[in-house]
C-alpha positions as CSV (number, residue, x, y, z in Angstrom):
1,X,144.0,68.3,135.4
2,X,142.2,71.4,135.9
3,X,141.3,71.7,132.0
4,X,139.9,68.0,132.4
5,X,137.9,69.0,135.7
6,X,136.1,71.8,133.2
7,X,135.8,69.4,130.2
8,X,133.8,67.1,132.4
9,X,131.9,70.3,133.9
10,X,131.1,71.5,130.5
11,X,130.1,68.5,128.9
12,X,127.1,67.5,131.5
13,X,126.5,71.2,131.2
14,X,126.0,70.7,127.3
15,X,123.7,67.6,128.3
16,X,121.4,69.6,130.9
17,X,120.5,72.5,128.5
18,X,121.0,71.2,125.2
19,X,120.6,67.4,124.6
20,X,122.5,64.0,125.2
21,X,126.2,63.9,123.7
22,X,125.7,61.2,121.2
23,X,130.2,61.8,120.4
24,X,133.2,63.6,120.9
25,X,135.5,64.6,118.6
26,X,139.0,64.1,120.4
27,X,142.2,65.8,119.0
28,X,144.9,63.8,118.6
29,X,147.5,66.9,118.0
30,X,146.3,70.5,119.7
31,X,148.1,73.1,119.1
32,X,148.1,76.1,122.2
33,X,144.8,74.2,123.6
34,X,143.4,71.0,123.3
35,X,139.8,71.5,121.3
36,X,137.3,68.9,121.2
37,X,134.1,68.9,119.7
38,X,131.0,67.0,121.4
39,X,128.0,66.3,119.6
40,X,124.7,66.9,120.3
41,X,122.0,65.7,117.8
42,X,118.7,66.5,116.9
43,X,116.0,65.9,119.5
44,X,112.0,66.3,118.7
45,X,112.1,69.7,120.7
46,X,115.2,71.2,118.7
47,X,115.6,69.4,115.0
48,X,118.9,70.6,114.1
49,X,122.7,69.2,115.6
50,X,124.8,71.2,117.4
51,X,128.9,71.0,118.0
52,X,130.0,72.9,121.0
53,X,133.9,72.6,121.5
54,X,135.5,72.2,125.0
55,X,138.9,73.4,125.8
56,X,139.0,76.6,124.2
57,X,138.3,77.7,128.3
58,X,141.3,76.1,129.3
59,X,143.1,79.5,129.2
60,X,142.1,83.0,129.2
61,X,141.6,85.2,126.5
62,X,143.8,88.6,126.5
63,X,141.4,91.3,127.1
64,X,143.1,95.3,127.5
65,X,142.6,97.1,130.3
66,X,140.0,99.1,129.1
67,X,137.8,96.1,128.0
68,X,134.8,94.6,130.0
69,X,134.2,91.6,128.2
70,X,134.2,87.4,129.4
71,X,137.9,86.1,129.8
72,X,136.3,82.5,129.5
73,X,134.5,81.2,126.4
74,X,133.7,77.9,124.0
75,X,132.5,78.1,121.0
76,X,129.4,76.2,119.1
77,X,127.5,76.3,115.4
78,X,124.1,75.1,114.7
79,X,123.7,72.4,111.6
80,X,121.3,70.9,110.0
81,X,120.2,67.8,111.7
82,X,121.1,65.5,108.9
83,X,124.7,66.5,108.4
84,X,127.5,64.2,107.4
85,X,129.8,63.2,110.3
86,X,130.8,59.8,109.8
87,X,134.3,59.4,109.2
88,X,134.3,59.1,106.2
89,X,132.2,61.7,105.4
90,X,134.6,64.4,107.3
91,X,137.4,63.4,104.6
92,X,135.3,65.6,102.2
93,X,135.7,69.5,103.5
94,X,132.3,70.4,102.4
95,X,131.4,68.6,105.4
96,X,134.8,68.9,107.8
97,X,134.2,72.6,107.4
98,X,132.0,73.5,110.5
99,X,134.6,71.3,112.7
100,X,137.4,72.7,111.4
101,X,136.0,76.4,112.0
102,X,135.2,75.9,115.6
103,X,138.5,74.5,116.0
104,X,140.6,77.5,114.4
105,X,138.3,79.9,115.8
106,X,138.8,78.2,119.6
107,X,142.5,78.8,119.0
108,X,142.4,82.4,117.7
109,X,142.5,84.0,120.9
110,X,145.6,81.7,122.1
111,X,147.8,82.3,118.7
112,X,146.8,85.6,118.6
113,X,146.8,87.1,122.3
114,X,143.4,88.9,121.5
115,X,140.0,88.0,122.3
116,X,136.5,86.6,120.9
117,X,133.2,88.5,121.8
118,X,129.6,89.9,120.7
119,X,129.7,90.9,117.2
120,X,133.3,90.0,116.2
121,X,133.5,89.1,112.7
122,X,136.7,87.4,111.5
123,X,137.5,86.4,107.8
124,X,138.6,82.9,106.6
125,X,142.6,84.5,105.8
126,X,143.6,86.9,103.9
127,X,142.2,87.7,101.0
128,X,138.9,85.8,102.7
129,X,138.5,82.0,100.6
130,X,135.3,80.1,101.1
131,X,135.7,77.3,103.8
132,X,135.1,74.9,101.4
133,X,134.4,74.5,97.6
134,X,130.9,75.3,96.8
135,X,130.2,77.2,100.1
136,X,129.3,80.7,99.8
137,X,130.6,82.0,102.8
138,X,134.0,83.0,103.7
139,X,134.1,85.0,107.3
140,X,132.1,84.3,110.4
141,X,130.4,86.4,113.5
142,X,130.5,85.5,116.8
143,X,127.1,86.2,118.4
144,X,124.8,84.6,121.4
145,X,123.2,81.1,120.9
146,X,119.8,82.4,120.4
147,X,118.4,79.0,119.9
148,X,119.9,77.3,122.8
149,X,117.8,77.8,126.3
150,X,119.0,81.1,127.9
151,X,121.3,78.9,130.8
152,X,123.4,77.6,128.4
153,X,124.9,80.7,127.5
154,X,127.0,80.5,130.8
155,X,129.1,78.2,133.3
156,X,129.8,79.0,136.3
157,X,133.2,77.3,137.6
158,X,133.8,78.7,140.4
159,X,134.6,82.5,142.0
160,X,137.4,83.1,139.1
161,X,135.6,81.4,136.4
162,X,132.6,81.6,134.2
163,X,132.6,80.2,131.0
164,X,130.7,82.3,128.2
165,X,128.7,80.2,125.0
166,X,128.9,81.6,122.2
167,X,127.5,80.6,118.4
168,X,129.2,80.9,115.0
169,X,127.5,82.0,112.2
170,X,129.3,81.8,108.9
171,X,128.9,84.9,106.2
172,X,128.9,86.0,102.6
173,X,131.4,88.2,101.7
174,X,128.5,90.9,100.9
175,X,127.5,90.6,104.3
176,X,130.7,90.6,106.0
177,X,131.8,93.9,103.7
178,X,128.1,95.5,105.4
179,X,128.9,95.0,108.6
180,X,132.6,96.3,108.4
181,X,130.7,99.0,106.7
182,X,127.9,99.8,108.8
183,X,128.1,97.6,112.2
184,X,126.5,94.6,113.5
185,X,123.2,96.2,114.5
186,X,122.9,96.8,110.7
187,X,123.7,93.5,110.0
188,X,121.6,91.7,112.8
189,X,118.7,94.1,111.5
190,X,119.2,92.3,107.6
191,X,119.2,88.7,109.6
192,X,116.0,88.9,111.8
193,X,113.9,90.9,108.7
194,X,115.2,87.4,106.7
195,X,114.7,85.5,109.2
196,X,118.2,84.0,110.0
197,X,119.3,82.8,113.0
198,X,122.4,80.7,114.5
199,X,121.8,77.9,112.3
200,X,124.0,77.5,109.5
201,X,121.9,76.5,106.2
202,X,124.4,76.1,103.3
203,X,122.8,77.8,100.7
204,X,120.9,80.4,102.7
205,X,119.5,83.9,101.4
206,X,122.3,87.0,101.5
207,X,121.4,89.6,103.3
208,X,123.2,92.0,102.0
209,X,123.0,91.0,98.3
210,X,120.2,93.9,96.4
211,X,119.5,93.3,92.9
212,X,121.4,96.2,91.8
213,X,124.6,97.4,93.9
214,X,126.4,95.7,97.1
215,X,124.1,96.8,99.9
């Protein structure tokens, strides 16, 4: 009952600081949590949809000792506002993609007993694959929704419990191999010089691809 108390909590918290929830993606199966996926499109102040899971708060991450990070965290990506989410559309994975990365990266903590925070970058397995034919990337970063209003980066649910928002923003490999390489200031640096942000644009520049050499 207590994860439904927070999905309700969450979603009129999605409403106040980001926009009506036009649907919800409900899971039939869940595996360790139940993830669903609301979703928020495009409004005249901010063109561009936006899926932001619930559930993924349900139960803690596992954080060591010597780490000061959230416990408590869902999960969102920025799209394009004309995106395909019909049903039918989400048969074809260059569209399911985005869903099914929020969903496998809400999980991750709760397969894995490790946490998500600022910076983390995770490949799609092992050797990375793109998430779906045709798209370039094949890893992700977890960083702050910096084009959501600055409220909606956290829920308060009571004394125990704040909920932390975070956005994922897919990656090339070249950019992925820089900031293994060199960090995520390095990385961030490349983005706001290009000028990207949270929102995922299929197709976008590489920041880390030169003309000549990797980086």
């Amino acid at each position: 009952a207590a994860g439904e108390v927070c999905i309700e909590q969450i979603s009129a918290h999605i409403e106040r600081h980001l926009g009506p929830v036009s649907s919800v993606f409900h899971e039939i199966v869940s595996d360790a949590v139940h993830i669903d996926v609301h979703v928020v499109p495009a409004t005249e102040e901010f063109p561009h949809l936006r899926l932001v899971t619930s559930g993924m708060s349900d139960l803690p991450m596992t954080l060591s000792d010597d780490v000061d990070a959230p416990r408590y965290m869902e999960l969102m990506v920025t799209l394009p506002a004309d995106w395909p989410l019909q049903q039918a559309d989400l048969e074809d994975e260059r569209h399911y993609w985005p869903i099914r990365l929020l969903k496998m990266m809400a999980r991750l903590p709760h397969k894995f007993d490790t946490w998500l925070g600022f910076g983390h970058t995770i490949p799609n397995f092992d050797p990375p694959a793109p998430y779906a034919p045709g798209v370039g990337f094949d890893g992700v970063i977890v960083l702050p929704p910096v084009n959501a209003p600055e409220d909606f980066g956290h829920l308060v649910i009571d004394a125990e419990k704040t909920i932390v928002f975070m956005s994922l923003v897919p990656l090339y490999p070249e950019e992925m191999a820089l900031k293994l390489k060199k960090g995520s200031d390095a990385l961030l640096d490349r983005f706001d010089a290009k000028g990207v942000s949270d929102i995922i644009e299929p197709g976008r520049v590489n920041v880390a691809r030169k003309r000549f050499g990797l980086f």
